[in-house]
N, C-alpha and C positions, 0 to 999 in steps of 0.2 A: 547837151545830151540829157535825156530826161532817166529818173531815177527807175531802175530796172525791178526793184519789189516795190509791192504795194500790198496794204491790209494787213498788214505786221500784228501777228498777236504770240502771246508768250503763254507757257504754261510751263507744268516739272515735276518731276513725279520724286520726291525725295524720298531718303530711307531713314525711319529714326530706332533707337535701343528701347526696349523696354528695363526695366530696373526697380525692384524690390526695396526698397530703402531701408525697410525693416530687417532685413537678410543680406541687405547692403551686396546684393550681387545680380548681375543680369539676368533677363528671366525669358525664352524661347517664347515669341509672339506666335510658336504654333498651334492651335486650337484655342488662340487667346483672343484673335480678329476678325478671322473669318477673309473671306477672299482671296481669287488665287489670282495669276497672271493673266490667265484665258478667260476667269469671270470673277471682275473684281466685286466689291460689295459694294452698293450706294451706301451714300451714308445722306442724314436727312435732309440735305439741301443739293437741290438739280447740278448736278455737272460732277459733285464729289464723292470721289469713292478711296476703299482704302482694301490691302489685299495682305499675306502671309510672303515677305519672300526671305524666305529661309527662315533664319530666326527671329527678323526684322518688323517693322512695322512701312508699308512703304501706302505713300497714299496718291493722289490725283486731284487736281482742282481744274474747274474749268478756263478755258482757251482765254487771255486777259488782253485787253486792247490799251491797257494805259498803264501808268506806275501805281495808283492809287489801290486799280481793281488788283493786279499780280502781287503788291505787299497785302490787300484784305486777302484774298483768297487763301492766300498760304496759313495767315494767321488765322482762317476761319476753319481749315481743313484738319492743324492741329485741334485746332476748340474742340472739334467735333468730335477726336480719337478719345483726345483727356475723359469727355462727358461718359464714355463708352466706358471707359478701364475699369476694372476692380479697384477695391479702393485701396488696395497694397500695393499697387502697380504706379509707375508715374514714366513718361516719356522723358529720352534722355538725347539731348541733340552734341554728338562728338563725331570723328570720322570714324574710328576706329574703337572696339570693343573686346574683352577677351570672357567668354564662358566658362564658368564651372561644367566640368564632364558630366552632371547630373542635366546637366539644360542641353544636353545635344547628343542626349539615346533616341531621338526618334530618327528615323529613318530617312525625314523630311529635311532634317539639319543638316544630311550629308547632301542635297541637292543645291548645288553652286548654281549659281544664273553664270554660268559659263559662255553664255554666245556669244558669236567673235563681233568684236564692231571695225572700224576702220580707222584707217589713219592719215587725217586730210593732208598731209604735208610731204609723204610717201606716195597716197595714191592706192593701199593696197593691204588687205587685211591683215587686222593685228590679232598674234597668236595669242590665246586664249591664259590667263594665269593657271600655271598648276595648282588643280585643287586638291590638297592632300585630304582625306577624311580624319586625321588626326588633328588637323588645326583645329584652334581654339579662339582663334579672333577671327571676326565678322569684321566688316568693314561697309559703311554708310553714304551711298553717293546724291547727289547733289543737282541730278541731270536739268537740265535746259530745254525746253523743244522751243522752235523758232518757230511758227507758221507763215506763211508768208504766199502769195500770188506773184507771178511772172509777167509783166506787161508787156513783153515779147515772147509768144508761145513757142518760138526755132531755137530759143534759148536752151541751153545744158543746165537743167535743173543739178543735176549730180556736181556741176562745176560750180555751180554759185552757191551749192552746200557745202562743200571745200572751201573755199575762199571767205564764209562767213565765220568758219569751223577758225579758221589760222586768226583771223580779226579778233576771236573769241579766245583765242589764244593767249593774244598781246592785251588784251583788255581786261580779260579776266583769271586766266590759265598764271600771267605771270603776276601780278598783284596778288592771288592766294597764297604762293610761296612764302610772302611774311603773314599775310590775314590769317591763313591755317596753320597752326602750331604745332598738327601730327604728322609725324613721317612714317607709322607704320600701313597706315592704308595703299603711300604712293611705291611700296613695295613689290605690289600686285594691280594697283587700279591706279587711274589717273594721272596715264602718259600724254602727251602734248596731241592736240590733234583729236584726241578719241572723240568718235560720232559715228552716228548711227542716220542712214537716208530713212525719210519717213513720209509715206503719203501725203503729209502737209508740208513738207519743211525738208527740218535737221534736226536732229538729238546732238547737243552736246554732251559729253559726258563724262570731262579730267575734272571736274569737282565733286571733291562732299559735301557731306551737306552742313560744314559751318558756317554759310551764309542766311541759314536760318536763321542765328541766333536773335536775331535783333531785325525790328522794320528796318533798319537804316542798313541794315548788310543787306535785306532782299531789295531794295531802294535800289541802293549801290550795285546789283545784280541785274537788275530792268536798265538800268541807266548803259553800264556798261555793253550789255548786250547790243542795244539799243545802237550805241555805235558802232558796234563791230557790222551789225546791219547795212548802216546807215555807210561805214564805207564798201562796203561789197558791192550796195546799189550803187553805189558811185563809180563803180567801175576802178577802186582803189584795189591794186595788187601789195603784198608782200615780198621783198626779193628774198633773195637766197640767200645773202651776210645775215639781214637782220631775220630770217627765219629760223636758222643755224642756231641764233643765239636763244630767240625764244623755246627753241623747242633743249638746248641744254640747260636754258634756268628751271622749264620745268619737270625736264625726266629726273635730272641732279637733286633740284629740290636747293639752287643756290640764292640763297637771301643776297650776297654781294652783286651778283648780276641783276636779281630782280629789282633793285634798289635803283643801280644804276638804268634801267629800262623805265623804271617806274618815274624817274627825273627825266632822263629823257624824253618821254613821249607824254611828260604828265598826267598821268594814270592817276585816277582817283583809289584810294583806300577810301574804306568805310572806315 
């Protein structure tokens, strides 16, 4: 049987902190970027743009067809923030962050990106985290988009962004468990399964963004995806035992299961 996607290309809109280092405290990237969700801002090179979401910094690079282009581009889309910033200011890549109440009087800060996405393992949308307007921590995500073509057009696109959604799961959802060291983000974001259907693709979206930190995490990020692709088109399923387990190592947030899955099925750590 021949392979059901074809023209695979990857992109990801990550979220990073801004951070004062002289004041040693986080600093609301509102009227500090420019760009919103509905019209983000280019920035000087074709495909990249960067926008305001909430207090964050969240940026865009374009569609990547190999491991080379998807590690430059991210590393080129941050270059491009750095160049922009005041010179007080510097880019902070963690999951999670918490503001002084002086950094989120604007009006803007109390607007959560609250829209529901779904839950490929269920089948069914996932309830939205309560936004309290009193919270003080942000939180940083990581997202994935998959693009991809269908070499059978009778095909259930919806089903084969499920089943990419669960591969990206056991590939990458459960390996961050130990790679990611914060637990206050998976408190509110970054349950098993989370994805968004997307005119090209799939949004994955249970990670932050510390797989920026380093080429060799965004490496380890292409690569993995990559397989999780590579078995969907294959017509590889997930059963029920071992989907059970991945999705309580990652809502739990248990390093002893993901250890053991990670032997198991030889997952790669960066």
């Amino acid at each position: 049987m021949s392979p059901l996607i074809k023209n695979v290309t990857l992109g990801a809109d990550p979220e990073l902190f801004l951070f004062d280092p002289f004041k040693n405290e986080f600093v609301s990237a509102i009227d500090q970027i420019g760009g919103t969700k509905y019209s983000p801002r280019p920035l000087e090179l074709d495909g990249f743009f960067v926008q305001e979401d909430n207090t964050l910094v969240e940026f865009n690079i374009p569609a990547s067809d190999s491991e080379d282009s998807f590690v430059y581009n991210l590393n080129t889309g941050m270059e491009l923030i750095k160049k922009q910033l005041p010179p007080n200011l510097e880019l902070r890549l963690q999951a999670s962050a918490f503001y002084p109440d002086h950094q989120l009087k604007d009006p803007r800060a109390l607007m959560f990106g609250c829209d529901p996405d779904y839950n490929a393992w269920l089948g069914e949308m996932n309830s939205p985290p309560t936004c309290n307007p009193k919270m003080k921590m942000r939180s940083a995500g990581g997202h994935i988009h998959v693009g991809y073509e269908l070499d059978d057009k009778t095909i259930d696109e919806q089903d084969v962004n499920k089943n990419i959604i669960r591969w990206m799961d056991l590939f990458l959802g459960v390996p961050s468990i130990i790679m990611d060291t914060d637990v206050t983000r998976r408190k509110l974001y970054g349950k098993a399964g989370s994805y968004r259907d997307k005119p090209y693709g799939v949004e994955y979206r249970t990670l932050s963004s510390f797989w920026l930190g380093s080429s060799s995490k965004m490496a380890w990020a292409y690569k993995q995806t990559m397989r999780a692709v590579d078995a969907a088109s294959n017509n590889k399923f997930i059963d029920k035992i071992l989907g059970s387990r991945i999705v309580q190592t990652i809502n739990v947030g248990n390093k002893d299961t993901a250890s053991a899955l990670v032997s198991e099925f030889q997952l790669e750590l960066a």
